[in-house]
TITI-225172 format. One record per residue (C-alpha): residue number from 0; residue in one letter; x, y, z. Coordinates in Angstrom, 1 decimal, padded with zeros to 4 digits. Layout:
// TITI-225172
<site><resi>NUM</resi><resn>a</resn><x>X</x><y>Y</y><z>Z</z></site>
...
//
This chain:
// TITI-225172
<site><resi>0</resi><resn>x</resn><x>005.5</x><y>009.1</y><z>-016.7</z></site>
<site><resi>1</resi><resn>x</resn><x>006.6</x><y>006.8</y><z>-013.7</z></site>
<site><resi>2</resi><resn>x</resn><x>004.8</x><y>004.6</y><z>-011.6</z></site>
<site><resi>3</resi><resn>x</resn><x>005.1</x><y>004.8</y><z>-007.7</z></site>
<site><resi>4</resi><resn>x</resn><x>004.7</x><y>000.9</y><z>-006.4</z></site>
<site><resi>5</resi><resn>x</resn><x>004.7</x><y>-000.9</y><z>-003.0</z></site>
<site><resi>6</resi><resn>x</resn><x>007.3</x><y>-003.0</y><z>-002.4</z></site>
<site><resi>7</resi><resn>x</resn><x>005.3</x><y>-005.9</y><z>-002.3</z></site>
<site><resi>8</resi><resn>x</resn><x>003.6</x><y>-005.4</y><z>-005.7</z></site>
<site><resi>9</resi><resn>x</resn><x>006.9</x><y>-004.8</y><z>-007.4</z></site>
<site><resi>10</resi><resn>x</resn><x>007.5</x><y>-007.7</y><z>-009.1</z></site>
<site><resi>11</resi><resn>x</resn><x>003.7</x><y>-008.6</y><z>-010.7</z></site>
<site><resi>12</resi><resn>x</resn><x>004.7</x><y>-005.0</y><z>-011.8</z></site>
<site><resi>13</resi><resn>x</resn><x>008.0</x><y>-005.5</y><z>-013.9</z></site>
<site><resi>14</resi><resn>x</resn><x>006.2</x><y>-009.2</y><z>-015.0</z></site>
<site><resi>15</resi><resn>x</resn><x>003.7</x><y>-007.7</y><z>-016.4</z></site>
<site><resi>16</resi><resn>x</resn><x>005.9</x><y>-004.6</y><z>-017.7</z></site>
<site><resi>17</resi><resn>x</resn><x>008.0</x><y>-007.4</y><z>-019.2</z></site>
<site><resi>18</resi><resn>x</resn><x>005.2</x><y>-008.7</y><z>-020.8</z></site>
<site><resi>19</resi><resn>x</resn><x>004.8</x><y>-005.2</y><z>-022.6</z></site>
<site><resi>20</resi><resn>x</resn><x>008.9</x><y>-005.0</y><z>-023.2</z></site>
<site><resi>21</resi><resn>x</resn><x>009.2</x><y>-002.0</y><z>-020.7</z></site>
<site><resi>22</resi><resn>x</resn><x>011.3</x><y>-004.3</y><z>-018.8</z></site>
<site><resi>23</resi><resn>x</resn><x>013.6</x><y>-007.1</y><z>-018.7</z></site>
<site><resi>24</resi><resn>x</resn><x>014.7</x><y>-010.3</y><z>-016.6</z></site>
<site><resi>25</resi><resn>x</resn><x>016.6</x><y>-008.3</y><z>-014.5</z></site>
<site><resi>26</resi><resn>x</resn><x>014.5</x><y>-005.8</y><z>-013.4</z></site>
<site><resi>27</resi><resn>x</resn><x>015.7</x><y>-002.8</y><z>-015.6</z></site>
<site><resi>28</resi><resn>x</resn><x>012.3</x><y>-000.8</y><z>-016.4</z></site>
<site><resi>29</resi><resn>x</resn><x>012.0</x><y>001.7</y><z>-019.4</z></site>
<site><resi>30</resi><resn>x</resn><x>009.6</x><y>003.2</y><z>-017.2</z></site>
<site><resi>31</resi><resn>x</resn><x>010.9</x><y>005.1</y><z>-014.2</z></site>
<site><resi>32</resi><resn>x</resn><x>009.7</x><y>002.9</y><z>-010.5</z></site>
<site><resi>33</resi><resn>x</resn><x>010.2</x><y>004.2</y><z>-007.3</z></site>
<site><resi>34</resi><resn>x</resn><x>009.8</x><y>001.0</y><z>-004.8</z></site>
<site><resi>35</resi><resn>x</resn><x>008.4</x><y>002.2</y><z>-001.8</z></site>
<site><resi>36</resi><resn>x</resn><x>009.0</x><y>-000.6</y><z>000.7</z></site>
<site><resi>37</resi><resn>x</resn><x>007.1</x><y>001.1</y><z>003.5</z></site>
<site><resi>38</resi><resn>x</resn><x>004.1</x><y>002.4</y><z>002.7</z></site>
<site><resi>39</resi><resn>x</resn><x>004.4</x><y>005.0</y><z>006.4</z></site>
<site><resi>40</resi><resn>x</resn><x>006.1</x><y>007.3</y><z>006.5</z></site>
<site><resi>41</resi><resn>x</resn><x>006.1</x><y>008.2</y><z>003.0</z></site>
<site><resi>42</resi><resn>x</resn><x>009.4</x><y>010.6</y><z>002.7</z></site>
<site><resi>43</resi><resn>x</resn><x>008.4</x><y>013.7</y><z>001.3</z></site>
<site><resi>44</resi><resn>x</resn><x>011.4</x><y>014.7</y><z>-000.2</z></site>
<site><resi>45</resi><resn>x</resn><x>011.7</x><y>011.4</y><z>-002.2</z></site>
<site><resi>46</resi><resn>x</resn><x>008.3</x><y>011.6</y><z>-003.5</z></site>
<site><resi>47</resi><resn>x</resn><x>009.0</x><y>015.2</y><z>-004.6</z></site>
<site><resi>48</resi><resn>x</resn><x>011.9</x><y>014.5</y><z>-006.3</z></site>
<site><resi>49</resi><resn>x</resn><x>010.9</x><y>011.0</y><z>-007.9</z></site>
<site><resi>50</resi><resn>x</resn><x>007.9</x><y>013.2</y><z>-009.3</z></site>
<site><resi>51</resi><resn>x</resn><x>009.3</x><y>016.2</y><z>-010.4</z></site>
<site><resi>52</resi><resn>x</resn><x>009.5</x><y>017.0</y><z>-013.8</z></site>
<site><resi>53</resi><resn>x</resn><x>006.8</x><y>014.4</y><z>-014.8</z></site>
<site><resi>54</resi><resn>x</resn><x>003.4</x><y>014.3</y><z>-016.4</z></site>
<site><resi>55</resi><resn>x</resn><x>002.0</x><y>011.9</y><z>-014.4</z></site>
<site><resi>56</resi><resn>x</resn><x>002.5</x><y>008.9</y><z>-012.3</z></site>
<site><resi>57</resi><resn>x</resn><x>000.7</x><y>005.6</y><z>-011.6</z></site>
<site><resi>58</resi><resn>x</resn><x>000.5</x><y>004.8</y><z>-007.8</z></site>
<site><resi>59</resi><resn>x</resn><x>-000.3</x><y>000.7</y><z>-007.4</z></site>
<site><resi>60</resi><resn>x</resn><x>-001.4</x><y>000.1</y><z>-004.3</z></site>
<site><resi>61</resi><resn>x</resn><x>-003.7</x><y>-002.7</y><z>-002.7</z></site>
<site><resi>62</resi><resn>x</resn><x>-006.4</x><y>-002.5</y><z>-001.1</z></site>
<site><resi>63</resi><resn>x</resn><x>-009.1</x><y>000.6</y><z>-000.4</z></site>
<site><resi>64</resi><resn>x</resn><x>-009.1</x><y>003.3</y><z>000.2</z></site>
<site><resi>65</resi><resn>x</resn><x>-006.4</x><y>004.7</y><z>-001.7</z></site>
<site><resi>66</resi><resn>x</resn><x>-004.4</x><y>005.6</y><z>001.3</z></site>
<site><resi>67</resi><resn>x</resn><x>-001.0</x><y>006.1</y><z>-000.3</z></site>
<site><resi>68</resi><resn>x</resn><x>-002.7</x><y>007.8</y><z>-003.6</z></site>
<site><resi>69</resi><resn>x</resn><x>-004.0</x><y>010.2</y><z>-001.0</z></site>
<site><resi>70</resi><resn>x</resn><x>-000.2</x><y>011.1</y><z>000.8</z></site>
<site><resi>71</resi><resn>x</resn><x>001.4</x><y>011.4</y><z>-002.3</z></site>
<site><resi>72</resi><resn>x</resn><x>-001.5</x><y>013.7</y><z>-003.6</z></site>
<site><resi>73</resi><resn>x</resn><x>-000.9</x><y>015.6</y><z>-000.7</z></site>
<site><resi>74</resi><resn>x</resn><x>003.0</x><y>016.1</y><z>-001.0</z></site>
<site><resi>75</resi><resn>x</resn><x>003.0</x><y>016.8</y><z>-004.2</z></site>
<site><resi>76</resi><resn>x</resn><x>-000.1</x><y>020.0</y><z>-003.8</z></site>
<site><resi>77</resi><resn>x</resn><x>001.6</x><y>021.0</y><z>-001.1</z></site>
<site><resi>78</resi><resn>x</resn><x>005.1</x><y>021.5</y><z>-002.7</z></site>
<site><resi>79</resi><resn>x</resn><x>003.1</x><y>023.2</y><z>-005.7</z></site>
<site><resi>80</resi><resn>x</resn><x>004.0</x><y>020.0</y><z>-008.0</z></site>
<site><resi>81</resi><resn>x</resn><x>001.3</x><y>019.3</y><z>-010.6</z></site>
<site><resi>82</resi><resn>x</resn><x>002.1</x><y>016.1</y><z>-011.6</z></site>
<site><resi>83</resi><resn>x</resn><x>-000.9</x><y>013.9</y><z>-012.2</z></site>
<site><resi>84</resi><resn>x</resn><x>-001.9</x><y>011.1</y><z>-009.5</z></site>
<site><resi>85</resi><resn>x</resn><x>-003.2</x><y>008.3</y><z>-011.1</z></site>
<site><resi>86</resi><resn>x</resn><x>-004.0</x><y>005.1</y><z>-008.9</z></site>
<site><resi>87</resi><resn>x</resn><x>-007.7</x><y>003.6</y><z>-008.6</z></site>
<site><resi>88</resi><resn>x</resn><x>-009.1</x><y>005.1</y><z>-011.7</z></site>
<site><resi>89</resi><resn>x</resn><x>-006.8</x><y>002.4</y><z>-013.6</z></site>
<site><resi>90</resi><resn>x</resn><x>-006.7</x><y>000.0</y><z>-011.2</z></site>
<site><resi>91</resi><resn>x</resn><x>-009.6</x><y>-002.4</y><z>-009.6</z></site>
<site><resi>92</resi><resn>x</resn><x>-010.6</x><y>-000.7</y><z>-006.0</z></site>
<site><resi>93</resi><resn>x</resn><x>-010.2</x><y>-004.0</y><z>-004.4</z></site>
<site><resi>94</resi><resn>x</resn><x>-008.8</x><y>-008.0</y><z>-004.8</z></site>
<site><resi>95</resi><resn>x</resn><x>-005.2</x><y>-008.7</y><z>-005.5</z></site>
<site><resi>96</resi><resn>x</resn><x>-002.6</x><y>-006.8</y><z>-007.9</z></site>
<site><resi>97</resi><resn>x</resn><x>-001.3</x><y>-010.1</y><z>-010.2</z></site>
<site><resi>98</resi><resn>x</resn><x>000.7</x><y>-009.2</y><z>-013.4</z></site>
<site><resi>99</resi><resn>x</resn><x>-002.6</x><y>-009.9</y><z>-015.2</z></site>
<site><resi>100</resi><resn>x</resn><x>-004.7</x><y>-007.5</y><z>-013.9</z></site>
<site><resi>101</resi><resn>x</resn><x>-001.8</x><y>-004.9</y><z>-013.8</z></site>
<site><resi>102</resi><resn>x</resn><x>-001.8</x><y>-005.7</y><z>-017.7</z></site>
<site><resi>103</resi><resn>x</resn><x>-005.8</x><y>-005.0</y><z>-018.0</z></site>
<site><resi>104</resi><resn>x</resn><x>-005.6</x><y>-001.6</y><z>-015.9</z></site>
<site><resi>105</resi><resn>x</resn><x>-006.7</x><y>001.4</y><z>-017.7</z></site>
<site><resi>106</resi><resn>x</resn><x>-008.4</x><y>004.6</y><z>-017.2</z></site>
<site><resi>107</resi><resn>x</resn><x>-012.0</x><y>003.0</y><z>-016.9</z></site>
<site><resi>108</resi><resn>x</resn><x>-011.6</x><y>000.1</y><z>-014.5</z></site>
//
């Protein structure tokens, strides 16, 4: 697993991940993040290799559509990768991403 985030979003991420003790003060995740602090251009290359060898990974992105689920979805088919996109399915489609309502995501939201 690892969890794609914009840069923006990153710390309500490791608060709330800290909340779970996946991560510390410091920002030092159990879970594998890869910051993206420009959500265009996404580097291809970066995506591929951040996502390689995993299961899945969690995209947290605000706002809708799911315009950087999408690009990532597209890199990774493309370069025959089948990791699992997971983004709005677990996430609310709209309103702001607070550690609280990254703690409440799940499959069904």
């Amino acid at each position: 697993m690892g969890i794609i985030v914009l840069g923006g979003l990153t710390s309500s991420l490791l608060r709330s991940l800290g909340r779970l003790d996946l991560a510390d003060l410091y920002g030092a995740s159990r879970i594998p993040i890869y910051v993206l602090n420009a959500a265009y251009p996404l580097v291809p290359d970066e995506v591929k290799d951040f996502c390689a060898g995993k299961r899945a990974v969690l995209v947290v992105e605000e706002g809708s559509p799911e315009y950087v689920e999408q690009q990532i979805n597209s890199i990774l088919r493309n370069a025959d990768i089948n990791t699992r996109v997971l983004g709005k399915e677990c996430l609310p489609r709209s309103g702001d991403y607070n550690a609280e309502i990254l703690l409440r995501a799940s499959p069904h939201s």
